[in-house]
PAZA-238248 format. One line per field, with one value per residue (C-alpha): residue number from 1; residue in three letters; x, y, z. Coordinates in steps of 0.05 Angstrom, whole numbers, plus 5000, padded with zeros to 4 digits. Each point is the difference from the previous one (the first is absolute). Layout:
% PAZA-238248
i	c(NUM ...);
aa	c(ALA ...);
east	c(X ...);
north	c(Y ...);
up	c(Z ...);
END
This chain:
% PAZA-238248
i	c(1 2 3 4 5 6 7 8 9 10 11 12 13 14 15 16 17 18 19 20 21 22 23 24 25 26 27 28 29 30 31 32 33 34 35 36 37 38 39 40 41 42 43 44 45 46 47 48 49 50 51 52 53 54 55 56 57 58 59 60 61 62 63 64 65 66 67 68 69 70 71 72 73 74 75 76 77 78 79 80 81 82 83 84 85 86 87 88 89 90 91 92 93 94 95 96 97 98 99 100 101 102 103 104 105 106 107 108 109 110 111 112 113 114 115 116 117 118 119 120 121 122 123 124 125 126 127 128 129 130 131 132 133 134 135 136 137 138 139 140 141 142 143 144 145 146 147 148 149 150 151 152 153 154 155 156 157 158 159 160 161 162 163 164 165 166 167 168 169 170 171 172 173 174 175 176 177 178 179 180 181 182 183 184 185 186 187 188 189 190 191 192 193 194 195 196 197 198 199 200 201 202 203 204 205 206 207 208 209 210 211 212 213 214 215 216 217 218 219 220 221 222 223 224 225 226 227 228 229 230 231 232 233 234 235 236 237 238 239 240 241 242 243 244 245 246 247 248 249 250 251 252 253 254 255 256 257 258 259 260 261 262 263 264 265 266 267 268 269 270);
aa	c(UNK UNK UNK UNK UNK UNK UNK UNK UNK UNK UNK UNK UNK UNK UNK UNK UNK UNK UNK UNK UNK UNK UNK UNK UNK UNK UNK UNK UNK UNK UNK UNK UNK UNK UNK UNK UNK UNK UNK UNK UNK UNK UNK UNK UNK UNK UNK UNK UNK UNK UNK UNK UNK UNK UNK UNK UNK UNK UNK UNK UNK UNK UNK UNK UNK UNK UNK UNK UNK UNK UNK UNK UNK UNK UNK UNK UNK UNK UNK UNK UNK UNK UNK UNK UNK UNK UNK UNK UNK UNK UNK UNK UNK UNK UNK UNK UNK UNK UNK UNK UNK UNK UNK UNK UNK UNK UNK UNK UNK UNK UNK UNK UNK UNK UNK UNK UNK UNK UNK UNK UNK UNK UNK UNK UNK UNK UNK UNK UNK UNK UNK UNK UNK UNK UNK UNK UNK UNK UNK UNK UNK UNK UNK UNK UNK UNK UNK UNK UNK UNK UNK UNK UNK UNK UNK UNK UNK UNK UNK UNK UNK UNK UNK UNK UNK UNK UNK UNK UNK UNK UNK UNK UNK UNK UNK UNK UNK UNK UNK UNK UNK UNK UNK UNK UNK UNK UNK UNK UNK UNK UNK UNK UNK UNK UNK UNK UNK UNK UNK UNK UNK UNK UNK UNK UNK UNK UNK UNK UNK UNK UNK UNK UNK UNK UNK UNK UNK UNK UNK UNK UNK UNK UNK UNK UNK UNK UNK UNK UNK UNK UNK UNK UNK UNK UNK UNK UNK UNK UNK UNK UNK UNK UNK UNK UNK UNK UNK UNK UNK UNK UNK UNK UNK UNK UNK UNK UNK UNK UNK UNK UNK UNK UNK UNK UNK UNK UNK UNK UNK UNK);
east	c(4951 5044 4954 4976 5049 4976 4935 4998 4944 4949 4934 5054 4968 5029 4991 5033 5053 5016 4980 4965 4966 4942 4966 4966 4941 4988 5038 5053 5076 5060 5060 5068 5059 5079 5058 5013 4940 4933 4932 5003 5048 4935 4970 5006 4945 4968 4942 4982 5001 4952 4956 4988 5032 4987 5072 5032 5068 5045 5075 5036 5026 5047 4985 4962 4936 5023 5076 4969 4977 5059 5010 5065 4986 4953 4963 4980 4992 4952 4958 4998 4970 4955 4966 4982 4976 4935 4974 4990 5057 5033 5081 5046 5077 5063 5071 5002 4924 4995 5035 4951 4942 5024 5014 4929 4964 5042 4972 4923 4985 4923 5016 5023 4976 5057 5064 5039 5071 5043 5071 5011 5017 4993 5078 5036 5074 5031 5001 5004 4965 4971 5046 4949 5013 5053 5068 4987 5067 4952 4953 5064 5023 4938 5001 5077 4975 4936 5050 5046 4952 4920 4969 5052 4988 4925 5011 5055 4937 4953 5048 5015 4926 4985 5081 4987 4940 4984 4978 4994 5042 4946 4949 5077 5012 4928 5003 5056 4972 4941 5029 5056 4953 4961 5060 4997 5033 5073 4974 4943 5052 5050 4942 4975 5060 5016 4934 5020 5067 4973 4928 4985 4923 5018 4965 4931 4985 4973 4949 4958 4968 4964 5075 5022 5077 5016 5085 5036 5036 5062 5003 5064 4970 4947 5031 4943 5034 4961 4945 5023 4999 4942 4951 5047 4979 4925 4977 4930 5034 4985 5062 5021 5059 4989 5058 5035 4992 5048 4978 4945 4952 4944 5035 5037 4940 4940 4948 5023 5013 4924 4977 5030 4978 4927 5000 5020 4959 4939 5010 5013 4923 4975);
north	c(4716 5006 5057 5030 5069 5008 5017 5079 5036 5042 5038 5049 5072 5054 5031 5052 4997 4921 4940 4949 4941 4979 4921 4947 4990 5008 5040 5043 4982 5051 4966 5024 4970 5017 5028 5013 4952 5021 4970 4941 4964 4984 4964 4920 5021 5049 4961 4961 5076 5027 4940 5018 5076 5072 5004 5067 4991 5061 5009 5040 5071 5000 4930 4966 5046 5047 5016 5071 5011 5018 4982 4999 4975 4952 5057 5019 4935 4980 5068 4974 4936 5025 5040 4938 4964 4991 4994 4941 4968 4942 5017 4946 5014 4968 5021 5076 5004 4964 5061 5048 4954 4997 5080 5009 4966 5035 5067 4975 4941 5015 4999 4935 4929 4957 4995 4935 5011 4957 4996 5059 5028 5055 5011 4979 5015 4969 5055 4984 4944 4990 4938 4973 5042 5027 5035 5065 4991 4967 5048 5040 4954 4999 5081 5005 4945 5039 5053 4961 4957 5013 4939 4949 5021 4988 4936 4983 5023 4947 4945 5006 4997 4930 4977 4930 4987 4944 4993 5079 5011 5011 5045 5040 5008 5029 5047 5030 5015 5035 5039 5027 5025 5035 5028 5039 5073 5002 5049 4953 4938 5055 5025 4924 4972 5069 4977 4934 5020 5053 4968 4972 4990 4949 5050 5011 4930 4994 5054 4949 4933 4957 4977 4955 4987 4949 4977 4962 4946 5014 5078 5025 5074 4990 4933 4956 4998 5079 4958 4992 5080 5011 4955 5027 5071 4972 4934 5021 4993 4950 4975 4955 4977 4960 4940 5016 5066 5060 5078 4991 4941 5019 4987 4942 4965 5035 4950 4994 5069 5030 4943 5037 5065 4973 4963 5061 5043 4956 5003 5074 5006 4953);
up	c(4713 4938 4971 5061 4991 4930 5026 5011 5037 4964 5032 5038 5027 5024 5066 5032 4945 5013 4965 5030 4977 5039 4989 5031 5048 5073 5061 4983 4993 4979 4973 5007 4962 5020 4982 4915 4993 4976 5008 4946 5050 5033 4941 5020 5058 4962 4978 5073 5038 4955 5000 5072 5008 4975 4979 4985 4966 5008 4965 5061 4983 4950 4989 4926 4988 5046 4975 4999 5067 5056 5069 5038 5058 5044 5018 4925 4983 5055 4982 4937 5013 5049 4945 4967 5071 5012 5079 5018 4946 5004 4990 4980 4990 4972 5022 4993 4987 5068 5034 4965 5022 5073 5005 4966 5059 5043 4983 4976 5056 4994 4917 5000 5006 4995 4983 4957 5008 4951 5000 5040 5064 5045 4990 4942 5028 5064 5060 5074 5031 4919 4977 4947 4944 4946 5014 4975 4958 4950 4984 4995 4946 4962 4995 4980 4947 4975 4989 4960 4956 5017 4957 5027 5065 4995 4964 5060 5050 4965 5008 5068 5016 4975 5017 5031 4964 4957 4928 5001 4936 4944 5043 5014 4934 4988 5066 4972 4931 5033 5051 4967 4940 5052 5041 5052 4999 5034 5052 5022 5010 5040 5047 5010 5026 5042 5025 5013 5030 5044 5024 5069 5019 5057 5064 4944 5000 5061 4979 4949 5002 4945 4966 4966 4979 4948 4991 4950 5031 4951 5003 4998 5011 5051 5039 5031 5071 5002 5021 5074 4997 4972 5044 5072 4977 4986 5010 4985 4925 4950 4967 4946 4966 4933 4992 4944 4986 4988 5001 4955 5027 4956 4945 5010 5039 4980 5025 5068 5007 4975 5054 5061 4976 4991 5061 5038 4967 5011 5074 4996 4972 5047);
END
C-alpha cells in the first residue's frame, strides 16, 4: 500500500457538469467518499470492486474534480448525485457520503438497489434518546478550526480517523499528500459539517430495506456501540464491525472489508 495514493484516476467524463469516473464490470455501484476527502481515499479496494462492480467514482460538490460545482446543503448534494444514479444502482457510502446515500433512497426507493453504509450513521450528533454519537461541541470545534487554519484542520480530520490504529503511519503520511493537493473549497467543508451538525434521518430508515452498515471497532467519530441502535430500529439489517478498525475500514483493512461488501452484495443478486 505504500504507493497506492500516487495512483490518480484518468478516463473522467463529464455529465451534467460533474466528473465522474466510471470502471469495472457487472451491476452498478456509486461510491461516495466523506467529508474534505475525495474519491482516491477509496483506492486500497479499488481494484477488488471493479473486478466484480460497475463502479462510478464521484468527488462530492465542492470536493477533488468537482471544486467547481456548488452545493450547500444535503438537499443539493443528494440532487447532485442522483444525476449520476442509475436505477437499479448499487449506493455505497462513507461518513458524510453515507448521509447522502441514506437521504438518496429515501426520496428514489424504486431507484435504488442497496445501500452499504460505512462508518456512518443516521445521526452524527447526540439528541434525545440518540446516545451513540458525537457531542455536537465537536463539529463545533472542527469549524472554529477550519476557520483558523484550513489544511491543519484537514490533516487534524485524517488523524483522528485512523487514531487507535496500528501500523497506519506510512499510508497517513500518503493520505495527506493526496488530499490536501486536491483540497476541497472552504465553502464545501462549512456546508458538510452544517450538514453533519444539523442532519437527523433516524424516522426515514424505516422506509428502506436491502442495507448493509459496516463500523470500525476503534472509531472515535462513529463509536461501534451505534450498533445496538441501528439493528432495534431494523433488525432486518445486516451489520458488521471489523476488529481493529477506525473511521476508515477500507483502508486500514481492505481485504476484509471488500469481503462483506461482496458477500452482501452477492446475496442482494441472489
Amino acid at each position: 500500500m505504500s504507493n497506492v495514493y500516487q495512483i490518480l484516476s484518468i478516463g473522467i467524463l463529464s455529465l451534467n457538469n460533474l466528473f465522474i469516473n466510471i470502471a469495472g464490470q457487472g451491476e452498478p455501484l456509486l461510491v461516495l467518499h466523506g467529508w474534505g476527502m475525495n474519491h482516491t481515499i477509496w483506492l486500497p479496494v479499488k481494484q477488488i470492486l471493479e473486478e466484480n462492480y460497475t463502479v462510478t467514482w464521484l468527488d462530492l460538490p465542492g470536493h477533488g474534480q468537482n471544486k467547481a460545482y456548488e452545493a450547500d446543503n444535503l438537499e443539493q448534494m443528494v440532487a447532485a448525485v442522483h444525476d449520476v444514479c442509475d436505477r437499479g444502482t448499487h449506493v455505497m457510502g462513507w461518513s458524510l457520503g453515507g448521509l447522502i446515500a441514506q437521504r438518496l433512497a429515501y426520496l428514489y426507493p424504486a431507484e435504488i438497489k442497496s445501500l452499504i453504509l460505512v462508518a456512518t450513521t443516521p445521526s452524527f450528533v447526540q439528541r434525545a434518546t440518540w446516545s451513540h454519537a458525537m457531542v455536537d461541541s465537536v463539529l463545533d470545534t472542527f469549524v472554529a478550526n477550519l476557520e483558523e487554519d484550513y489544511a491543519m484542520t484537514l490533516k487534524r480530520f485524517l488523524s483522528l480517523q485512523f487514531m487507535g490504529v496500528k501500523d497506519m503511519q506510512p499510508t497517513l503520511k500518503l493520505l495527506r499528500e493526496a488530499i490536501v493537493a486536491t483540497a476541497p473549497t472552504i465553502a464545501a467543508l462549512r456546508a458538510g459539517l452544517r450538514i453533519l451538525k444539523e442532519t437527523d434521518l433516524r424516522q426515514q430508515l424505516c422506509t428502506f430495506h436491502k442495507r448493509l452498515w459496516i463500523l470500525g471497532e476503534m472509531d472515535r467519530l462513529v463509536p461501534r456501540q451505534l450498533a445496538i441502535d441501528l439493528l432495534a430500529m431494523n433488525a432486518d439489517d445486516q451489520l458488521h464491525i471489523i476488529k481493529g478498525a477506525g473511521h476508515a475500514p477500507f483502508v486500514s483493512h481492505p481485504d476484509i472489508f471488500a469481503h462483506h461488501v461482496t458477500e452482501f452484495l452477492s446475496h442482494v443478486r441472489s
